[in-house]
N, CA, C and O atoms as CSV, one atom per row, in Angstrom:
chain,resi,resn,atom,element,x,y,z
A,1,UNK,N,N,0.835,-1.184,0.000
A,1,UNK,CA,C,0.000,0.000,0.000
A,1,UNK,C,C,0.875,1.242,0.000
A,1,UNK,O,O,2.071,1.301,0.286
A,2,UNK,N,N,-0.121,2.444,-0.458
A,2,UNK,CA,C,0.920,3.197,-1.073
A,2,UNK,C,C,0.673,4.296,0.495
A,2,UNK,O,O,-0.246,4.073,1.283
A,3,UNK,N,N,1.734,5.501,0.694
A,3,UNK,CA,C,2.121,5.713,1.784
A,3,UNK,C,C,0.835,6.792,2.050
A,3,UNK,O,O,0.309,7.175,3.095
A,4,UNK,N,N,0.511,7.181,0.274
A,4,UNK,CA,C,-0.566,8.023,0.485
A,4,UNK,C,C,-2.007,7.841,0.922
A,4,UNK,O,O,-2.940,8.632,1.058
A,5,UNK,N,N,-1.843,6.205,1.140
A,5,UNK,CA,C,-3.204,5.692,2.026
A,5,UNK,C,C,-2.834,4.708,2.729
A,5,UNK,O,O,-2.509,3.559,2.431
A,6,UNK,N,N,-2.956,5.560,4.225
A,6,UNK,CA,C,-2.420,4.566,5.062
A,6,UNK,C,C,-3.388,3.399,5.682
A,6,UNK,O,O,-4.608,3.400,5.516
A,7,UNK,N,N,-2.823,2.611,6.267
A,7,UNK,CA,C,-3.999,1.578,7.224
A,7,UNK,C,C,-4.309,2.074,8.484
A,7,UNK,O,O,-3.592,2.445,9.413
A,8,UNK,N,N,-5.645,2.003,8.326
A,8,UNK,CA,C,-6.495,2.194,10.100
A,8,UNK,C,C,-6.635,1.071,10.135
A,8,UNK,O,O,-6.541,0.139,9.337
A,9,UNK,N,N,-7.019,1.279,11.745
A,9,UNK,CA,C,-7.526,-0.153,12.254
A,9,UNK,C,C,-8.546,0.092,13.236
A,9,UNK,O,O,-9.012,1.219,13.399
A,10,UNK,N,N,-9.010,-1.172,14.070
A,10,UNK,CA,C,-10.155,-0.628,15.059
A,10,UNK,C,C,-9.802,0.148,16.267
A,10,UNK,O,O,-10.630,0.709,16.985
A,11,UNK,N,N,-8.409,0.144,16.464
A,11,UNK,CA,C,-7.729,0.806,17.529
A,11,UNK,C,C,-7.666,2.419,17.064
A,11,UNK,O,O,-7.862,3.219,17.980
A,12,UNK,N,N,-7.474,2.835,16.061
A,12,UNK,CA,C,-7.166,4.080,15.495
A,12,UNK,C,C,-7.857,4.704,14.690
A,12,UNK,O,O,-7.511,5.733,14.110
A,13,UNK,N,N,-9.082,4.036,14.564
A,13,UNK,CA,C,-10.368,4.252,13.995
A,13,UNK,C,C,-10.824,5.576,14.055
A,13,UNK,O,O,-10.971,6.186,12.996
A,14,UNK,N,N,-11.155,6.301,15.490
A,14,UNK,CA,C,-11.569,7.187,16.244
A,14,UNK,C,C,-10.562,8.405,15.900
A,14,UNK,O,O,-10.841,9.493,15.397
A,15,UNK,N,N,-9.223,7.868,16.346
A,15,UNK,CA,C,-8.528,9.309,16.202
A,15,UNK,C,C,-8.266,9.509,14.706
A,15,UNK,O,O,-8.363,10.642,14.236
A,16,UNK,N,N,-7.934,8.445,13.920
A,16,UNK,CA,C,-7.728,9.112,12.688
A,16,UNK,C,C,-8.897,9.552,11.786
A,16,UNK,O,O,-8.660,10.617,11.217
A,17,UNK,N,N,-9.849,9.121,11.566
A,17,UNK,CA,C,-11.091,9.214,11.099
A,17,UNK,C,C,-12.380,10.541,11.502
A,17,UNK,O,O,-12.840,11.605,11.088
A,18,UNK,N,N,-12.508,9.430,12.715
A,18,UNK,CA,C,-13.751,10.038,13.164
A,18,UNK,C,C,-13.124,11.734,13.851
A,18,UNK,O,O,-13.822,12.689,13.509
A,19,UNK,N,N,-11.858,12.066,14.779
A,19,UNK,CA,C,-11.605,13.051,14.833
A,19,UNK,C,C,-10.431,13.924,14.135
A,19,UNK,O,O,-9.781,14.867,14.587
A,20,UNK,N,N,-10.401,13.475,13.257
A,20,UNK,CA,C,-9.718,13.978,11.655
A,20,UNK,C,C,-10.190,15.518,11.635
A,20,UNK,O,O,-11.414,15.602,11.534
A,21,UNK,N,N,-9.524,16.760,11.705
A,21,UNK,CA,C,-9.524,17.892,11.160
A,21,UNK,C,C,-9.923,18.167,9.484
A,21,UNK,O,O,-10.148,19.291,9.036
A,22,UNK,N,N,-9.958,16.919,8.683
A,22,UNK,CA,C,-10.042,17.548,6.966
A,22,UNK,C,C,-11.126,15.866,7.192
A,22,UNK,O,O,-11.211,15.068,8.126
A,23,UNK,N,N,-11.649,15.926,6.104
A,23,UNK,CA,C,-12.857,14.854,5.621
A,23,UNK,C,C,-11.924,13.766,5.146
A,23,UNK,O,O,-10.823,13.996,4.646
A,24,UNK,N,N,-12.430,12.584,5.332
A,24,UNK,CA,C,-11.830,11.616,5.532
A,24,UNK,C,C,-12.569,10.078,4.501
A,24,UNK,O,O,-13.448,9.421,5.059
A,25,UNK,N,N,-12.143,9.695,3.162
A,25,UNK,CA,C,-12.372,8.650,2.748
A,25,UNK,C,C,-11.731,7.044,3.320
A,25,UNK,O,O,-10.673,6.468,3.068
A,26,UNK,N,N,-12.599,6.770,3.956
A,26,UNK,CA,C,-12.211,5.337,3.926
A,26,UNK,C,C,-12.823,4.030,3.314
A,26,UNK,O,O,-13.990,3.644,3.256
A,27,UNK,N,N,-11.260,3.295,2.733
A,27,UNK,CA,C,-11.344,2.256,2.168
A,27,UNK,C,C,-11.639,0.812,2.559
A,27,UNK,O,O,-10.755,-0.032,2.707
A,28,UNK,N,N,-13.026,0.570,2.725
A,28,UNK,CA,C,-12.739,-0.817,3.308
A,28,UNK,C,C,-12.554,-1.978,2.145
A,28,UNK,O,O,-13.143,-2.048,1.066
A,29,UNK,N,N,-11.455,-2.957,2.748
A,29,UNK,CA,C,-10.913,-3.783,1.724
A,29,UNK,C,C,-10.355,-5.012,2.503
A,29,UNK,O,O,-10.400,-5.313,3.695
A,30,UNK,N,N,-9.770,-5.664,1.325
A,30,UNK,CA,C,-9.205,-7.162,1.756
A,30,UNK,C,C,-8.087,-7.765,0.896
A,30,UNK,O,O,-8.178,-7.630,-0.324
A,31,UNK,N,N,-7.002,-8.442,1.440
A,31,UNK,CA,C,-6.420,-8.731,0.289
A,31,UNK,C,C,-6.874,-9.599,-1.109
A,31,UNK,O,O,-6.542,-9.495,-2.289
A,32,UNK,N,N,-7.796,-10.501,-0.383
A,32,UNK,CA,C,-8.021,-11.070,-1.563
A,32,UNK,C,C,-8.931,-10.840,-2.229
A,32,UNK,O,O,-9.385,-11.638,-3.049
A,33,UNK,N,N,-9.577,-9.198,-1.910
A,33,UNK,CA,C,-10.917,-8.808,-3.206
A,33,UNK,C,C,-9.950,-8.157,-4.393
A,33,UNK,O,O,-9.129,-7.282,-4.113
A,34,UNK,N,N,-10.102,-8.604,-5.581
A,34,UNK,CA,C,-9.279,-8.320,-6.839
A,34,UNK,C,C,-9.901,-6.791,-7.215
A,34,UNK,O,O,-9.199,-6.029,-7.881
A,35,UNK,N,N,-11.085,-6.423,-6.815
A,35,UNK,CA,C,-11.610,-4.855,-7.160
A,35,UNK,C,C,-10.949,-4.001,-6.301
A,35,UNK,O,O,-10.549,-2.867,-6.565
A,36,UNK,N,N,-10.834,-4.732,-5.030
A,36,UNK,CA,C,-10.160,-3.720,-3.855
A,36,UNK,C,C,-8.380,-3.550,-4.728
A,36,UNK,O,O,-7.649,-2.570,-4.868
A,37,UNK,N,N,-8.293,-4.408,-4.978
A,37,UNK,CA,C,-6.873,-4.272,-5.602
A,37,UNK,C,C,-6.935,-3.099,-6.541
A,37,UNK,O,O,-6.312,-2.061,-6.318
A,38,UNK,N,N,-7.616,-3.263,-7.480
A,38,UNK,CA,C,-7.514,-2.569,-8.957
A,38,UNK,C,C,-7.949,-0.965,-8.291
A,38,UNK,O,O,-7.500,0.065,-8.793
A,39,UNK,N,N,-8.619,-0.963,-7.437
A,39,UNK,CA,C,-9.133,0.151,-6.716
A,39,UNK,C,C,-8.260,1.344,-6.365
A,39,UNK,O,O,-8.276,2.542,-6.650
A,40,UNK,N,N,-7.359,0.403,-5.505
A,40,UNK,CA,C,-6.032,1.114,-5.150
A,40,UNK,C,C,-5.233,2.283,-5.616
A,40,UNK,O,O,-5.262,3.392,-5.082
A,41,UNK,N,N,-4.519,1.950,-6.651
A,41,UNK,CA,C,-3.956,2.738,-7.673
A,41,UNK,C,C,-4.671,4.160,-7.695
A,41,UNK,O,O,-4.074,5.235,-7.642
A,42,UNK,N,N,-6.003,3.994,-7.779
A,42,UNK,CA,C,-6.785,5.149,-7.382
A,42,UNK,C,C,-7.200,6.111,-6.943
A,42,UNK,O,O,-7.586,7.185,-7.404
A,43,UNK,N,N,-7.098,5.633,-5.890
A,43,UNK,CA,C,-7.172,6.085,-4.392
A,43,UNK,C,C,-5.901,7.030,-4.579
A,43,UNK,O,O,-5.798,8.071,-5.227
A,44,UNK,N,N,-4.975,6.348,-3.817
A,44,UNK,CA,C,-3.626,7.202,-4.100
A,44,UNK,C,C,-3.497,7.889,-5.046
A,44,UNK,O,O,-2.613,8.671,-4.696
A,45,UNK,N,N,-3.706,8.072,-5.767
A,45,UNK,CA,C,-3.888,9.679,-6.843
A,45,UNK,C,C,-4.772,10.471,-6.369
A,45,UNK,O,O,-4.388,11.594,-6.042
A,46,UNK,N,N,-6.049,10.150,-6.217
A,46,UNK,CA,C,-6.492,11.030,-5.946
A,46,UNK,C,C,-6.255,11.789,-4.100
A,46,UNK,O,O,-6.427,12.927,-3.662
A,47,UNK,N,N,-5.824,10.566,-3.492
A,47,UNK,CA,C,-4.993,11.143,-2.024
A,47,UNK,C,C,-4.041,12.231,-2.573
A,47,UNK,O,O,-4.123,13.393,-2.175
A,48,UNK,N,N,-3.067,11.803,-3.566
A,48,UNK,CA,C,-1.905,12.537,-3.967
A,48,UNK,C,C,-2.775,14.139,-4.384
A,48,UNK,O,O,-2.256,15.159,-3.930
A,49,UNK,N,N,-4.195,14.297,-5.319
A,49,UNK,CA,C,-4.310,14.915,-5.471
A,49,UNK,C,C,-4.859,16.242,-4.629
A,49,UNK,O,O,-5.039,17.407,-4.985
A,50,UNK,N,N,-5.060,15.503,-3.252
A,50,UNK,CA,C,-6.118,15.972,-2.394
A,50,UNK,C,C,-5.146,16.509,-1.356
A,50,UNK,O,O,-5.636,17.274,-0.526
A,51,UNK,N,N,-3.781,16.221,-1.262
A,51,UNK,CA,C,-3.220,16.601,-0.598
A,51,UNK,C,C,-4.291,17.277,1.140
A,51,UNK,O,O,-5.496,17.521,1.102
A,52,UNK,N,N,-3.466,17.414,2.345
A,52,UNK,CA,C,-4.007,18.203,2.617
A,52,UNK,C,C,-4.952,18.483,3.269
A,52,UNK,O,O,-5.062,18.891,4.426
A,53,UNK,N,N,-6.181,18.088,1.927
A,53,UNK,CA,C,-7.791,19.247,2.600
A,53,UNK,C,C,-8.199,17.433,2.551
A,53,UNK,O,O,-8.857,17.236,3.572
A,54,UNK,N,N,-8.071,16.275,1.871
A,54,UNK,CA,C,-8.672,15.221,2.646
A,54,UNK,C,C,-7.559,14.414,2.773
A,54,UNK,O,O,-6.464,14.525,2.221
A,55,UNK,N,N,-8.084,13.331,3.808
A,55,UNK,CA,C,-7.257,11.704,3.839
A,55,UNK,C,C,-7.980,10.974,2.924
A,55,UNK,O,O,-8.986,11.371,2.336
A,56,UNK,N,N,-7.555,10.110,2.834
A,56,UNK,CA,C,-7.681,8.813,2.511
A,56,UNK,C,C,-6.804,7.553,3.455
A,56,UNK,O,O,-5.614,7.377,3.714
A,57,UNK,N,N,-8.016,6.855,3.776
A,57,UNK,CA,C,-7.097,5.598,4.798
A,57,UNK,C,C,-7.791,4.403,4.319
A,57,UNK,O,O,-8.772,4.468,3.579
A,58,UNK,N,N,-7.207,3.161,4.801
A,58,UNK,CA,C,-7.858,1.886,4.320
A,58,UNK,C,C,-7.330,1.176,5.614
A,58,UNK,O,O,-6.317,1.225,6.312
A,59,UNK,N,N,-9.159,0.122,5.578
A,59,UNK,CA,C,-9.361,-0.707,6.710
A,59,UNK,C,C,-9.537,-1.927,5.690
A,59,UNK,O,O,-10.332,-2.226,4.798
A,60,UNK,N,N,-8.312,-2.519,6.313
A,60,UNK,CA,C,-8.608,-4.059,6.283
A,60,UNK,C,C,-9.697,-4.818,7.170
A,60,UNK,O,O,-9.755,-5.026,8.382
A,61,UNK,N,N,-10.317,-5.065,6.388
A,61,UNK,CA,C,-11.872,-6.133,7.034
A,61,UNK,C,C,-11.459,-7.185,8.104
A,61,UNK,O,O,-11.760,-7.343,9.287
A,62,UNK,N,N,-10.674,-7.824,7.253
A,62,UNK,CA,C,-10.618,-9.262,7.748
A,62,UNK,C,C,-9.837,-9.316,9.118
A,62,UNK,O,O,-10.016,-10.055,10.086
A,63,UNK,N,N,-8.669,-8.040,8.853
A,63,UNK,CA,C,-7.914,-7.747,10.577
A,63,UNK,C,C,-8.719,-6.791,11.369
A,63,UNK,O,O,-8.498,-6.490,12.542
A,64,UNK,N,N,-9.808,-6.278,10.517
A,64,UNK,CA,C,-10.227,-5.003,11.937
A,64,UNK,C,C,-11.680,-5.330,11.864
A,64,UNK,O,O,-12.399,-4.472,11.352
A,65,UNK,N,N,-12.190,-6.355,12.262
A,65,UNK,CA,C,-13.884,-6.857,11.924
A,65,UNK,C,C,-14.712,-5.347,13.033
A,65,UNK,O,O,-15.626,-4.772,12.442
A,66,UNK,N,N,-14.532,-5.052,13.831
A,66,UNK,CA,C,-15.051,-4.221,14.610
A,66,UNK,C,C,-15.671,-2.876,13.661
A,66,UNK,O,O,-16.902,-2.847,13.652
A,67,UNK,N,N,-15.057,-1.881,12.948
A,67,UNK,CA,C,-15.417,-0.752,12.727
A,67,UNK,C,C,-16.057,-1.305,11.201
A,67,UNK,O,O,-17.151,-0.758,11.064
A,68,UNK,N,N,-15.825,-1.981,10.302
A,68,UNK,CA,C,-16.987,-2.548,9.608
A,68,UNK,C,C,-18.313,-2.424,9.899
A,68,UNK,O,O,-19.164,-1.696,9.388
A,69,UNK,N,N,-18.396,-3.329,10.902
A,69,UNK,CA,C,-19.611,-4.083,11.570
A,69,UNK,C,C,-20.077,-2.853,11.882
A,69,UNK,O,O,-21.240,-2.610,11.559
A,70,UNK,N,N,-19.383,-1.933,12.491
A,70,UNK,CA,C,-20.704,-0.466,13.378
A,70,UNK,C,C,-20.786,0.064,12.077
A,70,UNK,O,O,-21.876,0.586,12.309
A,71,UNK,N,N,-20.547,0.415,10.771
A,71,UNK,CA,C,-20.906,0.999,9.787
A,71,UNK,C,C,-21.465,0.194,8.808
A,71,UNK,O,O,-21.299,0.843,7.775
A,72,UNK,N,N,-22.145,-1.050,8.469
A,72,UNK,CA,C,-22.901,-2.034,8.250
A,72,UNK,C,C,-21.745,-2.088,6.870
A,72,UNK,O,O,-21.840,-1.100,6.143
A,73,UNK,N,N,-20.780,-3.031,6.486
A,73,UNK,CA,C,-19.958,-2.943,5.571
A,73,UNK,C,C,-20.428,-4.192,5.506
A,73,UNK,O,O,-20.691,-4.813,6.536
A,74,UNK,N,N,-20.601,-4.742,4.224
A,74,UNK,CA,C,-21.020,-5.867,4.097
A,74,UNK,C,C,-20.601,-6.415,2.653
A,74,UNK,O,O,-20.236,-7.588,2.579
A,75,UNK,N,N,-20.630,-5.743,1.679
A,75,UNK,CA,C,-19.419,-5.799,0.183
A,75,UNK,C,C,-18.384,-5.150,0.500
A,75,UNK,O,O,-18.445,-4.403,1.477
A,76,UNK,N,N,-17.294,-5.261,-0.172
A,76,UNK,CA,C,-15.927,-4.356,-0.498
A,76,UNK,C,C,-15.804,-4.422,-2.073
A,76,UNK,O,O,-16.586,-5.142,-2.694
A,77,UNK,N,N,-15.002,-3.812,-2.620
A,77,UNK,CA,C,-14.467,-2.079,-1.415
A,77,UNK,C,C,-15.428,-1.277,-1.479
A,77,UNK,O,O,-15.908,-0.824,-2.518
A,78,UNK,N,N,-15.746,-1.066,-0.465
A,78,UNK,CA,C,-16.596,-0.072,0.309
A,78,UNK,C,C,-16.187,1.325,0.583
A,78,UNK,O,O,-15.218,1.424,1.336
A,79,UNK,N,N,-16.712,2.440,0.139
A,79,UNK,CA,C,-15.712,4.064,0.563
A,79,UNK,C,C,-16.462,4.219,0.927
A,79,UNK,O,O,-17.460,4.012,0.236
A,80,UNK,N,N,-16.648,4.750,2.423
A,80,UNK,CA,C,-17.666,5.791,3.243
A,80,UNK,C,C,-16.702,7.090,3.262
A,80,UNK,O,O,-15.497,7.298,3.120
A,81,UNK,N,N,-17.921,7.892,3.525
A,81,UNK,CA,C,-16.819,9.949,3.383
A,81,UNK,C,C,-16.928,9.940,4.663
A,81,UNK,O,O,-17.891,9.234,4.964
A,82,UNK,N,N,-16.278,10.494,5.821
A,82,UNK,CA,C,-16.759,11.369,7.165
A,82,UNK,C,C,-16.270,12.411,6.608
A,82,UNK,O,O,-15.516,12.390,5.634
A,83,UNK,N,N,-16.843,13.839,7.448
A,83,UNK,CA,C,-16.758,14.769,7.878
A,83,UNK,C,C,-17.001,15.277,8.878
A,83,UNK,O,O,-18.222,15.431,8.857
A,84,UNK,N,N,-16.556,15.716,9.927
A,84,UNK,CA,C,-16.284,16.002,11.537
A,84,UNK,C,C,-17.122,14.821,11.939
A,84,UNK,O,O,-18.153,15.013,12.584
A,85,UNK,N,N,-16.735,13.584,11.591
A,85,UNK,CA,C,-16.711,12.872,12.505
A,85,UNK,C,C,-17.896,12.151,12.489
A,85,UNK,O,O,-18.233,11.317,13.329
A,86,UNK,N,N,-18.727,12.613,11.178
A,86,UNK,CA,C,-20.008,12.015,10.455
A,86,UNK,C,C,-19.830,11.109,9.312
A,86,UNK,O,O,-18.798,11.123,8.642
A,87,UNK,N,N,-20.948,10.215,9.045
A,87,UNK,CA,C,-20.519,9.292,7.561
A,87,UNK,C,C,-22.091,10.144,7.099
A,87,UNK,O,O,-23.218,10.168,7.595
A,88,UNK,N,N,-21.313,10.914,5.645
A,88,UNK,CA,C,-21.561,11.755,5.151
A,88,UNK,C,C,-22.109,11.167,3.561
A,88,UNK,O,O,-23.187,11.461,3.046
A,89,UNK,N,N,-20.981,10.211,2.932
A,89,UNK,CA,C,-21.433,9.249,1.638
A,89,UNK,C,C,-20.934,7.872,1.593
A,89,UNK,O,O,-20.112,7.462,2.413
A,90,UNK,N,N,-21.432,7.128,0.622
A,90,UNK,CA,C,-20.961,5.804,0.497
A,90,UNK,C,C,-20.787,5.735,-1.020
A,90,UNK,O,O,-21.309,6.528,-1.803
A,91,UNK,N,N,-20.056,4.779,-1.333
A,91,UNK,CA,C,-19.587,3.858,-2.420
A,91,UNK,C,C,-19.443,2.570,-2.398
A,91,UNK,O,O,-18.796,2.046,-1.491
A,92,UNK,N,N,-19.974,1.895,-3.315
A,92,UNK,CA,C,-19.886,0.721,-3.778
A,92,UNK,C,C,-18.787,-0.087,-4.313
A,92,UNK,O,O,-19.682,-0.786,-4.788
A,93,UNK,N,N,-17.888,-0.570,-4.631
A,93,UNK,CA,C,-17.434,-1.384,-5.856
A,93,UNK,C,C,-16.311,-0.660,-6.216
A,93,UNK,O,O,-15.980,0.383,-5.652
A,94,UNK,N,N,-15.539,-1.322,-7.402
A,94,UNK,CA,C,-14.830,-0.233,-7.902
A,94,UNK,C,C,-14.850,0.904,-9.139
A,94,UNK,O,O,-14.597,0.826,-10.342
A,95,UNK,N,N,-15.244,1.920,-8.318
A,95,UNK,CA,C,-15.222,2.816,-9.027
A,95,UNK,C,C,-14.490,3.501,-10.066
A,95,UNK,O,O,-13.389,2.985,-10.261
A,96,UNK,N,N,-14.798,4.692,-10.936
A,96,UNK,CA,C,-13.498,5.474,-11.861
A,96,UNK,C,C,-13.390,6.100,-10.830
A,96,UNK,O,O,-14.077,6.142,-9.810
A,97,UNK,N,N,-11.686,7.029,-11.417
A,97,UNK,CA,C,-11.639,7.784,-10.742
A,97,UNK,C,C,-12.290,9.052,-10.779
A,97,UNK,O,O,-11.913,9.700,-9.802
A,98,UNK,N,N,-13.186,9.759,-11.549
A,98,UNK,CA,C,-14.052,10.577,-11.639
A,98,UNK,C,C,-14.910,10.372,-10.548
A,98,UNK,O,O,-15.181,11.347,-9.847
A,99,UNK,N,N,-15.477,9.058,-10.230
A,99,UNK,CA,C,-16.531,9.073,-9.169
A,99,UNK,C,C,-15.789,9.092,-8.128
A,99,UNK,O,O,-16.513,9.412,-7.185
A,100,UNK,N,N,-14.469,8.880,-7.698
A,100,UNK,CA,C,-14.007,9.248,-6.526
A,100,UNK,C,C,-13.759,10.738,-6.272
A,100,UNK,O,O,-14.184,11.381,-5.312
A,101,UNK,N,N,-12.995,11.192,-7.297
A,101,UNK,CA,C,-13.538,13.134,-7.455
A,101,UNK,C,C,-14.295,13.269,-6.765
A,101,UNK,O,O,-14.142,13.696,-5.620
A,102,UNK,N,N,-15.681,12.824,-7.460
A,102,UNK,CA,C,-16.566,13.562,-7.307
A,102,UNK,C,C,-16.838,13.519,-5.631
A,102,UNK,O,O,-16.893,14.491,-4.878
A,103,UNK,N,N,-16.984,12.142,-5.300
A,103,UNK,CA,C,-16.962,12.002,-3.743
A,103,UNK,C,C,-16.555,12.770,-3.036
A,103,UNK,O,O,-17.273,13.533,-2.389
A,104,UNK,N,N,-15.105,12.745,-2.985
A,104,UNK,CA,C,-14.396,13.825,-2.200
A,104,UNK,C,C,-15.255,15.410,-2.276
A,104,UNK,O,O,-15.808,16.106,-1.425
A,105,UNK,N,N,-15.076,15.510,-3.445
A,105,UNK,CA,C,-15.577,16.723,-3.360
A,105,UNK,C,C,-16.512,17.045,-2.386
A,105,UNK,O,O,-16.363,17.943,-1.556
A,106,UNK,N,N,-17.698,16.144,-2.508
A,106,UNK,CA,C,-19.040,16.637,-1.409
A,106,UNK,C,C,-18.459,17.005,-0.424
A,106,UNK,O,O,-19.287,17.661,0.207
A,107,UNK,N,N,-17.405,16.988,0.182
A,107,UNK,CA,C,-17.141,16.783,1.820
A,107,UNK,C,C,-16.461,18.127,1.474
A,107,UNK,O,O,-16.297,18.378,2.668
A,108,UNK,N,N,-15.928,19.199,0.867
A,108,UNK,CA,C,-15.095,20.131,0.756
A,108,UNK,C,C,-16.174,21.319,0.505
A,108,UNK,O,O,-15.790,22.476,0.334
């Protein structure tokens, strides 16, 4: 994983996320979903592009079953938006990167 999206977990959930100063995409994923893979590459550009005003982080499912479960994650990859500490949008599947744009954007 690339440095521009780091891993949360259920321990760090709270501080990095939920009390995050800039809006916050997270990735829920797994190693062995092949969309979560192709997904990736993605992400990190548009982290790269977002510098800054958002994160981007990714939760592994299978090591952090806890913060899934309270946000009903049930396919991957899954992007929920927070903003101060709210889940603000969701995503499905793997997306272009236009629809991740666009995502981010709402939260700005």
């Amino acid at each position: 994983m690339g440095a521009q999206t780091p891993n949360v977990t259920d321990a760090t959930f709270d501080q990095e996320v939920l009390k995050s100063k800039v809006p916050v995409l997270v990735d829920f994923w797994a190693e062995w979903c092949a969309p979560c893979r192709a997904l990736a590459p993605t992400l990190e550009d548009v982290a790269a592009q977002f510098e800054g005003k958002v994160k981007i982080v990714k939760v592994n499912v299978d090591e952090n079953p806890e913060v899934p479960q309270n946000f009903g994650v049930r396919s991957i990859p899954m992007l929920i938006l927070f903003k101060d500490g709210k889940q603000i949008d969701q995503s499905l599947g793997n997306i272009p990167k236009s629809q991740v744009v666009s995502l981010v954007q709402r939260a700005l």
